[in-house]
MIKOL-354922 format. One record per residue (C-alpha): residue number from 0; chain; x, y, z. Coordinates in nm, 2 decimals. Each point is the difference from the previous one (the first is absolute). Layout:
N
@seke:NUM	lofi:A	xx:X	yy:Y	zz:Z
...
This chain:
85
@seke:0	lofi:A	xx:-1.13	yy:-0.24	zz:2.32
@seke:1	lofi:A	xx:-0.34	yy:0.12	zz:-0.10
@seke:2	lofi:A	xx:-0.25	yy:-0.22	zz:0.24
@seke:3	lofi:A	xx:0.22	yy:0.10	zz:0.29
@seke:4	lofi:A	xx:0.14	yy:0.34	zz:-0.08
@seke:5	lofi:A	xx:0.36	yy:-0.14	zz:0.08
@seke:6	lofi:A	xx:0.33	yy:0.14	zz:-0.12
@seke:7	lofi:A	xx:0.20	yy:-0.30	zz:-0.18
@seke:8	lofi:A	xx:0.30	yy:0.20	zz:-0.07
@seke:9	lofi:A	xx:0.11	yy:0.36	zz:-0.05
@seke:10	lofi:A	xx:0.34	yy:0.11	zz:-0.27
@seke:11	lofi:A	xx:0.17	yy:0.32	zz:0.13
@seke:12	lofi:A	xx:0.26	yy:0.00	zz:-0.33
@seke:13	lofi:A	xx:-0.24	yy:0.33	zz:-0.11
@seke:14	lofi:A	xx:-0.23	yy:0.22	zz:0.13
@seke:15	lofi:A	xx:-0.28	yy:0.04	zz:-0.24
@seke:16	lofi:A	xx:-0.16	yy:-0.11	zz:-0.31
@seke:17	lofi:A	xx:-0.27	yy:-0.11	zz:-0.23
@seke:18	lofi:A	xx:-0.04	yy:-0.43	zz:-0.05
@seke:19	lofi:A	xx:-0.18	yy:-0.18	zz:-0.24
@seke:20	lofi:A	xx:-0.01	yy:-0.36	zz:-0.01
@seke:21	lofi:A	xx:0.01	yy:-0.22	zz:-0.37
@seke:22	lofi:A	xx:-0.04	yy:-0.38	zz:0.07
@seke:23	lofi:A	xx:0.27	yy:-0.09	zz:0.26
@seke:24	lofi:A	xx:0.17	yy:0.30	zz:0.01
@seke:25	lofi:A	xx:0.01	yy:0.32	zz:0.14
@seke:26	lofi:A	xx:0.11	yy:0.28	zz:-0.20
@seke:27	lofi:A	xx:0.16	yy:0.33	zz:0.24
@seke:28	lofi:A	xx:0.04	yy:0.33	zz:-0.16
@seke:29	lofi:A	xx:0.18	yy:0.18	zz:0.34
@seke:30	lofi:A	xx:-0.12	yy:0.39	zz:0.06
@seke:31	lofi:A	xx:0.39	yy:0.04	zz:-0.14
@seke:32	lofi:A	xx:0.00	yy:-0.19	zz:-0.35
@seke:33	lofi:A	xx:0.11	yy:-0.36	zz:0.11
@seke:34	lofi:A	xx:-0.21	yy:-0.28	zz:-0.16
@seke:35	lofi:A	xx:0.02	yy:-0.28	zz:0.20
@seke:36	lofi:A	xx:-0.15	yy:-0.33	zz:-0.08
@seke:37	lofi:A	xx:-0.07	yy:-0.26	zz:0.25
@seke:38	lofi:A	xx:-0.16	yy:-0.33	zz:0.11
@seke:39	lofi:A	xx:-0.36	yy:-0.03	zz:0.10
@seke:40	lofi:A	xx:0.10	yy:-0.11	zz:0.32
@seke:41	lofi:A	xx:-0.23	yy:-0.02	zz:0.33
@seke:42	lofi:A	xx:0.34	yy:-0.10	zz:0.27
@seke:43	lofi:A	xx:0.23	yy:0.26	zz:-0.12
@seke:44	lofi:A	xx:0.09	yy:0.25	zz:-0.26
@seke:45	lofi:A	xx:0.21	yy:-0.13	zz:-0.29
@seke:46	lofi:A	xx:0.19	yy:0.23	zz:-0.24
@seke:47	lofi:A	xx:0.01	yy:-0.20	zz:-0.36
@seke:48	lofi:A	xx:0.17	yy:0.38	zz:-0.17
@seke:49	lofi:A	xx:0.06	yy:0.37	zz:0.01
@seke:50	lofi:A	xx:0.11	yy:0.25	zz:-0.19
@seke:51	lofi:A	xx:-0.01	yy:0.39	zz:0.01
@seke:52	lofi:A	xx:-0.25	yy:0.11	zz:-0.29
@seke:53	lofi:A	xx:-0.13	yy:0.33	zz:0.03
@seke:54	lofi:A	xx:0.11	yy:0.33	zz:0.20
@seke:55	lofi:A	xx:-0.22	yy:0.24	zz:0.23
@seke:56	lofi:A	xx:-0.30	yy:-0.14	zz:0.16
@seke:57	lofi:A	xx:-0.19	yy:-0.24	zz:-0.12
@seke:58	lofi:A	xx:-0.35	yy:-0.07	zz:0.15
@seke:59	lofi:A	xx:-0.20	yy:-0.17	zz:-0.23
@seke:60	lofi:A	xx:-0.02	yy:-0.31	zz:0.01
@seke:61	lofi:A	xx:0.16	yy:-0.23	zz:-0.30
@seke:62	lofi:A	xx:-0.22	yy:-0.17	zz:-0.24
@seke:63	lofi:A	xx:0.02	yy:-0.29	zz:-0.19
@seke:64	lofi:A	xx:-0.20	yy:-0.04	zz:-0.34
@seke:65	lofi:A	xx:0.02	yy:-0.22	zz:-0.34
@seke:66	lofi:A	xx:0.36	yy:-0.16	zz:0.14
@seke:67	lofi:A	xx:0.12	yy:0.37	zz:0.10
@seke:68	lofi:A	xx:0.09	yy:0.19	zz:0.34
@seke:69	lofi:A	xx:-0.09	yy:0.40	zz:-0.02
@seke:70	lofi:A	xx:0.16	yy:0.22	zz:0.30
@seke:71	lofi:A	xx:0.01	yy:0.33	zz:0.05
@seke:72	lofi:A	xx:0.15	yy:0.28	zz:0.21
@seke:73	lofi:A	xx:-0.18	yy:0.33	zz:0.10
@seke:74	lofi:A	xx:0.17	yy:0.16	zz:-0.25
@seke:75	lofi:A	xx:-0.21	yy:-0.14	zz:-0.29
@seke:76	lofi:A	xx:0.33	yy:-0.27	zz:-0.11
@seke:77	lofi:A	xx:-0.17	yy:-0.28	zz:-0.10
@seke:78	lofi:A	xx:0.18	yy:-0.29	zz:-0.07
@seke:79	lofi:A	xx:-0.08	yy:-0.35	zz:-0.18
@seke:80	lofi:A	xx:0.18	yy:-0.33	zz:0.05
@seke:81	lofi:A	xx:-0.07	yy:-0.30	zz:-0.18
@seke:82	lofi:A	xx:-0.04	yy:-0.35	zz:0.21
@seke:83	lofi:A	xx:-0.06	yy:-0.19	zz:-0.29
@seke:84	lofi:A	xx:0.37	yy:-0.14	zz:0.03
C-alpha cells in the first residue's frame, strides 16, 4: 500500500523474479523459467497460468510489445510468444 508503506500480501510459491504488469494482469517470469500470469489483485495473490518456458536463469524482466511477450534467460535464449489468441 503506497501512502502507508503496508504489506497487503506476500506469495512464497518462488523465490525470485522480474514482474511486469499489462492492464489487469501481472505477468511473472520466475529466476528459473516459469511464466506465471496472475490477477492484479491488492487482497491476495491469484495465479490465472503457469508453464515452464525457458531453462537457466532468467533475470530480465519480460516484455510485452505490438500483442507479443519477449523473455529471456542469461544465456542469450530469447523467446517470443504470441498473445494475440
Amino acid at each position: 500500500e503506497l501512502s502507508t508503506g503496508k504489506i497487503r500480501w506476500i506469495e512464497e510459491s518462488f523465490r525470485a523474479g522480474a514482474v511486469s504488469a499489462a492492464g489487469d494482469r501481472l505477468i511473472i517470469l520466475s529466476d528459473d523459467g516459469v511464466l506465471m500470469i496472475a490477477a492484479v489483485n491488492p487482497d491476495s495473490f491469484e495465479l490465472l497460468a503457469s508453464a515452464r518456458i525457458l531453462n537457466g536463469r532468467c533475470w530480465v524482466p519480460p516484455v510485452i510489445t505490438e500483442g507479443k511477450l519477449l523473455c529471456k534467460n542469461s544465456a542469450g535464449k530469447l523467446i517470443c510468444l504470441d498473445l494475440s489468441e
